[in-house]
C-alpha positions as CSV (number, residue, x, y, z in Angstrom):
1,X,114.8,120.3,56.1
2,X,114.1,118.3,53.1
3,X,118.0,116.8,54.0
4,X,116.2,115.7,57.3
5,X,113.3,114.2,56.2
6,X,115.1,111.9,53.6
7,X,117.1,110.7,56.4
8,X,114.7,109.8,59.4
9,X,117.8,108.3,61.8
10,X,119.6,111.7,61.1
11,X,116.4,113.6,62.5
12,X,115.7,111.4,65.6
13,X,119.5,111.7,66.4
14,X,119.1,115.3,66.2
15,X,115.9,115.4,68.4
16,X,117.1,113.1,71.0
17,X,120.9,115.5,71.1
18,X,120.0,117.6,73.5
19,X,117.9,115.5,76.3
20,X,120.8,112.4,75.6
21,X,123.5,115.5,76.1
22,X,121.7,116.1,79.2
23,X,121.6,112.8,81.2
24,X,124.9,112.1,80.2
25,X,126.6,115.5,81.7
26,X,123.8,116.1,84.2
27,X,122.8,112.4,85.4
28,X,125.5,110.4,84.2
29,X,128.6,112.6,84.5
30,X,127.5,113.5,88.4
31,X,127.2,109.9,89.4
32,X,130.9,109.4,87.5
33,X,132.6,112.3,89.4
34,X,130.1,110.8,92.7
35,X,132.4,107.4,92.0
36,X,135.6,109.0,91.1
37,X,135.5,111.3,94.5
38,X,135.0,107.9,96.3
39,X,138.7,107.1,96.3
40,X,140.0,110.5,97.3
41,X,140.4,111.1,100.9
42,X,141.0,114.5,102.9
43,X,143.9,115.2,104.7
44,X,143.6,114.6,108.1
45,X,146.1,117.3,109.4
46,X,145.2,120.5,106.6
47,X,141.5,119.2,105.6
48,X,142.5,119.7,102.3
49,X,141.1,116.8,99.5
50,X,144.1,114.5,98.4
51,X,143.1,113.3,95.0
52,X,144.9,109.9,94.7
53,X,143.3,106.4,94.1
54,X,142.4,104.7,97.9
55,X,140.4,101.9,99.0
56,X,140.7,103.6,102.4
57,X,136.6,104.9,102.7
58,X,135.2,101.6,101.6
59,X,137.7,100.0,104.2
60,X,136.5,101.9,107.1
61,X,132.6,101.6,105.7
62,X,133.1,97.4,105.4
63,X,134.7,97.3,108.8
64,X,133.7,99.4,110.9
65,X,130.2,98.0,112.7
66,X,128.3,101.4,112.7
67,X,128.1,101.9,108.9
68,X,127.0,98.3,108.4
69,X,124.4,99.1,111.0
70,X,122.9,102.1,109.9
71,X,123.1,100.4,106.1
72,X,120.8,97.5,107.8
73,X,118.7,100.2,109.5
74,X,118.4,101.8,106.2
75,X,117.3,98.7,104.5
76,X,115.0,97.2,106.7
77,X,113.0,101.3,106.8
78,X,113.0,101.3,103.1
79,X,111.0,97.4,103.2
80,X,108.9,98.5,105.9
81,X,107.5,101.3,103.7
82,X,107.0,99.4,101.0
83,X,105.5,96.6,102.7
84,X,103.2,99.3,104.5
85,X,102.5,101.2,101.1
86,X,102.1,97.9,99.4
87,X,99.1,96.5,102.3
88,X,97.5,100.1,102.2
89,X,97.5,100.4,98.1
90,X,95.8,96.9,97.2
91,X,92.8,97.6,98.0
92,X,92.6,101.5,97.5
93,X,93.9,100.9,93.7
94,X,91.4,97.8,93.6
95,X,88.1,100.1,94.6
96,X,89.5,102.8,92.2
97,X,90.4,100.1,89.0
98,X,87.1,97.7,89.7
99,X,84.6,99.4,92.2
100,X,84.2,102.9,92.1
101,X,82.3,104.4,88.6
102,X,84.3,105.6,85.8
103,X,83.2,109.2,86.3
104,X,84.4,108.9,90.6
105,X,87.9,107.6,89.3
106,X,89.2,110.5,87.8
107,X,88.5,112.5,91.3
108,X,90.1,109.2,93.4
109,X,93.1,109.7,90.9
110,X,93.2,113.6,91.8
111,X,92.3,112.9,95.1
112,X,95.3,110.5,95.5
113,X,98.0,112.7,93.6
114,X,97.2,116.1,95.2
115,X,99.3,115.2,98.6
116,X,102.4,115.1,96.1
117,X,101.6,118.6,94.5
118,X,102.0,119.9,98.1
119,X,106.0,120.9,99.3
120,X,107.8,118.4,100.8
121,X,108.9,120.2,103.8
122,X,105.2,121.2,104.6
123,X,104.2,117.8,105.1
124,X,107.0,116.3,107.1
125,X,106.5,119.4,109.4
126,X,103.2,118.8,109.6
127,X,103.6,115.2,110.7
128,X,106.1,116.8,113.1
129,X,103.3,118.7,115.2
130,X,101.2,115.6,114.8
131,X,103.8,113.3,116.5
132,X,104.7,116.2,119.0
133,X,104.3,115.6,122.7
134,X,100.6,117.5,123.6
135,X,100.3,117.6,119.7
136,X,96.8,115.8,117.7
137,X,97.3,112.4,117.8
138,X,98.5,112.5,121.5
139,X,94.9,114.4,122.1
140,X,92.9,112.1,120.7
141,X,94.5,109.1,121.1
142,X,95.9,109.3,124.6
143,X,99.6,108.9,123.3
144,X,101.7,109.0,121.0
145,X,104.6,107.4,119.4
146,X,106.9,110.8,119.0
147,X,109.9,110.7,117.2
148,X,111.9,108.2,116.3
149,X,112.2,105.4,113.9
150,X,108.5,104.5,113.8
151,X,108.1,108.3,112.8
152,X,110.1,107.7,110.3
153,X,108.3,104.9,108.5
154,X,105.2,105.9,109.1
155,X,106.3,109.5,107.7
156,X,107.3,108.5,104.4
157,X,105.1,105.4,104.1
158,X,102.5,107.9,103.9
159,X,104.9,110.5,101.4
160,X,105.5,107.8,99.0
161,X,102.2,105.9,99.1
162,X,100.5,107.5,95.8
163,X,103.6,106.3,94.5
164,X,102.6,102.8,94.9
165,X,98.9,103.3,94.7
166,X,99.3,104.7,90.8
167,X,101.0,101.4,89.2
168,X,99.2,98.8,91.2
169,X,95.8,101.0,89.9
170,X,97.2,100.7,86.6
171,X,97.8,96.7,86.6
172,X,94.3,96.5,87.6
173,X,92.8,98.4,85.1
174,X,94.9,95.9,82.2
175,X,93.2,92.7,84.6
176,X,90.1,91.4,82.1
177,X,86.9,91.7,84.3
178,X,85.7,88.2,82.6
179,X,88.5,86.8,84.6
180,X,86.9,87.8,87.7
181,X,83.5,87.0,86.5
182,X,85.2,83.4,84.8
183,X,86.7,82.4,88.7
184,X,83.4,83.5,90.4
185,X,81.5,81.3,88.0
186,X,83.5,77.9,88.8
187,X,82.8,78.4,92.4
188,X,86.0,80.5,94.0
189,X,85.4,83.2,96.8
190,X,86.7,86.5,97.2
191,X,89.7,85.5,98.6
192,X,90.7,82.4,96.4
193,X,90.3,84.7,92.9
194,X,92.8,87.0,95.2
195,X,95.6,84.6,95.4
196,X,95.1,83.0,92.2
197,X,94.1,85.4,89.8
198,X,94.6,89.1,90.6
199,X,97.7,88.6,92.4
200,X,99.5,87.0,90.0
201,X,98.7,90.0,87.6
202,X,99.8,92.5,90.2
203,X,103.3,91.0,91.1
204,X,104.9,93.1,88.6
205,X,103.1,96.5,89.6
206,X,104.0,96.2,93.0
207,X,107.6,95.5,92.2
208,X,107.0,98.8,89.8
209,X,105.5,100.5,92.7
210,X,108.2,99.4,95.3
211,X,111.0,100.6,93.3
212,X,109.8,104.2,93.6
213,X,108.9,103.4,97.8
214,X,112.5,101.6,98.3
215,X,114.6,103.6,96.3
216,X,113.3,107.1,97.7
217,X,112.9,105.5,101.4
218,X,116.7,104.3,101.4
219,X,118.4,107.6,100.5
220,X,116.0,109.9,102.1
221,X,117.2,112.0,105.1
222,X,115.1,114.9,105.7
223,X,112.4,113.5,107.0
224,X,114.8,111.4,109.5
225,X,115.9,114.8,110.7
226,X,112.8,116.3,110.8
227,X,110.6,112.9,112.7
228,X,113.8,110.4,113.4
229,X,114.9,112.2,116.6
230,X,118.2,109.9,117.2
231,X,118.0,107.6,114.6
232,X,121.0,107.7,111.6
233,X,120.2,106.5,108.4
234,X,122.4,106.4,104.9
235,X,121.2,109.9,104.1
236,X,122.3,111.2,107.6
237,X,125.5,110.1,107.2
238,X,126.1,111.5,104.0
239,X,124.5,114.7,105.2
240,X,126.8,114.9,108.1
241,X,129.9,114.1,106.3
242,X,129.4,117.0,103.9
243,X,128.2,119.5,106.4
244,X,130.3,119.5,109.5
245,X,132.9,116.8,108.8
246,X,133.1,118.6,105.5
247,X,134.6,115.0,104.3
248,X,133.0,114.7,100.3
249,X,134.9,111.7,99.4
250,X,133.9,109.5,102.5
251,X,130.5,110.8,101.8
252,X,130.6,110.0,98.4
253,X,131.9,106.6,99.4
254,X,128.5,106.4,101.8
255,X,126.5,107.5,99.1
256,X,127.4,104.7,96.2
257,X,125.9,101.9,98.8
258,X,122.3,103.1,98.5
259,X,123.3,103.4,94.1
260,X,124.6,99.5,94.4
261,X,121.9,98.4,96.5
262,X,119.3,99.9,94.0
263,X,121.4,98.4,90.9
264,X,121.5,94.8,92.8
265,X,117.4,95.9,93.3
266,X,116.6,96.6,89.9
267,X,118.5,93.4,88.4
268,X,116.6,90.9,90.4
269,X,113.0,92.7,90.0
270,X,113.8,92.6,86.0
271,X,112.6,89.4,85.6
272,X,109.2,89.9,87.1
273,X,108.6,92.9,84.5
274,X,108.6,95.8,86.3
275,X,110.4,97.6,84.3
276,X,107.7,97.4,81.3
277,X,105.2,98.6,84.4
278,X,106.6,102.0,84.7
């Protein structure tokens, strides 16, 4: 012990081991075999897995026109939900950060974090029977949209909402009231101390925010199967290709386009500091 504590860069090495040991064979080392896989293809005759270096999945993915489809159908779900979280979470993290008394904020923060300590499954069911034909919403509103992609977004806008709601809150809190009070003083409204002053401190919480919405939006696929009816998106396909086509390397192929897309994601939102957000 005394060995340790003259050398402090021995202990942290020690005490970060075993969590660095972990993302690197658990994280790291599944997302290496995830790539590797990608140029193996199956045997179209035995099914069997032919573990030789081919281009062949990415081929087919870049030239056949349904993958590029479902990858744009992917894409523009994942920026409707953020868009739709993002709308919805301004003001609800505004009332919570600048409105509502300190004491109320800790039971708005409960209040908006309690949906996520329910199962996942339970709440896309639930929205299920809501979106059913005879089910609530068609009750009381007359109609209702049933399943498809607009059950989609609307399904996992409101899954991954706190998700946007906690970092935009957090921004908020950091924005100095006296720059509120300053722009009120030299005669702005409401809506010009918006644009000019709080959402200029917010840009980088609701790029924080909207990597959590995007990223989870893009590769989810149980609640398309639960609320999408027909509609395919990146998850489906990889689902599909390692249930019944029981093809892992093509859907490992499928699967790095939602890993790139996040990678060419995170690069671009580095330089609005998102990163430090989260």
């Amino acid at each position: 012990m005394s060995f340790l504590h003259r050398h402090p860069r021995l202990r942290l090495a020690a005490l970060l081991s075993a969590p660095l040991l972990w993302l690197v064979v658990a994280y790291l080392g599944a997302l290496a075999v995830l790539l590797v896989s990608a140029f193996w293809t199956v045997n179209g005759f035995t099914g069997e897995m032919v573990r030789t270096f081919s281009l062949a999945n990415f081929r087919t993915i870049l030239t056949e026109q349904v993958y590029r489809n479902v990858t744009l159908r992917s894409l523009g779900v994942a920026a409707s939900v953020t868009v739709i979280c993002v709308v919805l979470a301004v003001p609800m993290a505004f009332f919570m950060a600048k409105v509502a008394r300190p004491r109320s904020r800790h039971w708005l923060v409960i209040a908006i974090l309690t949906p996520l300590w329910a199962s996942y499954l339970v709440k896309a069911y639930a929205w299920r029977v809501l979106l059913a034909n005879g089910g609530p919403i068609e009750s009381v509103f007359g109609a209702t949209p049933g399943y498809g992609l607009f059950a989609t977004i609307l399904v996992l806008s409101y899954l991954w909402l706190p998700y946007m709601i906690l970092p935009i809150c957090a921004g908020l809190e950091r924005l100095p009231d006296s720059l509120l009070e300053a722009s009120g003083d030299l005669g702005a409204r409401a809506g010009r101390t918006f644009r000019s002053v709080v959402l200029p401190m917010l840009i980088p919480s609701v790029f924080a925010g909207s990597i959590f919405t995007f990223s989870l939006s893009l590769g989810d696929y149980i609640t398309v199967q639960i609320v999408g009816g027909k509609s395919q998106l990146i998850g489906n396909l990889v689902y599909a290709n390692i249930g019944a086509a029981n093809n892992l390397p093509f859907a490992a192929a499928i699967a790095t386009v939602p890993v790139l897309i996040m990678v060419i994601y995170l690069v671009a939102v580095r330089r609005s500091g998102a990163l430090e957000e989260l």
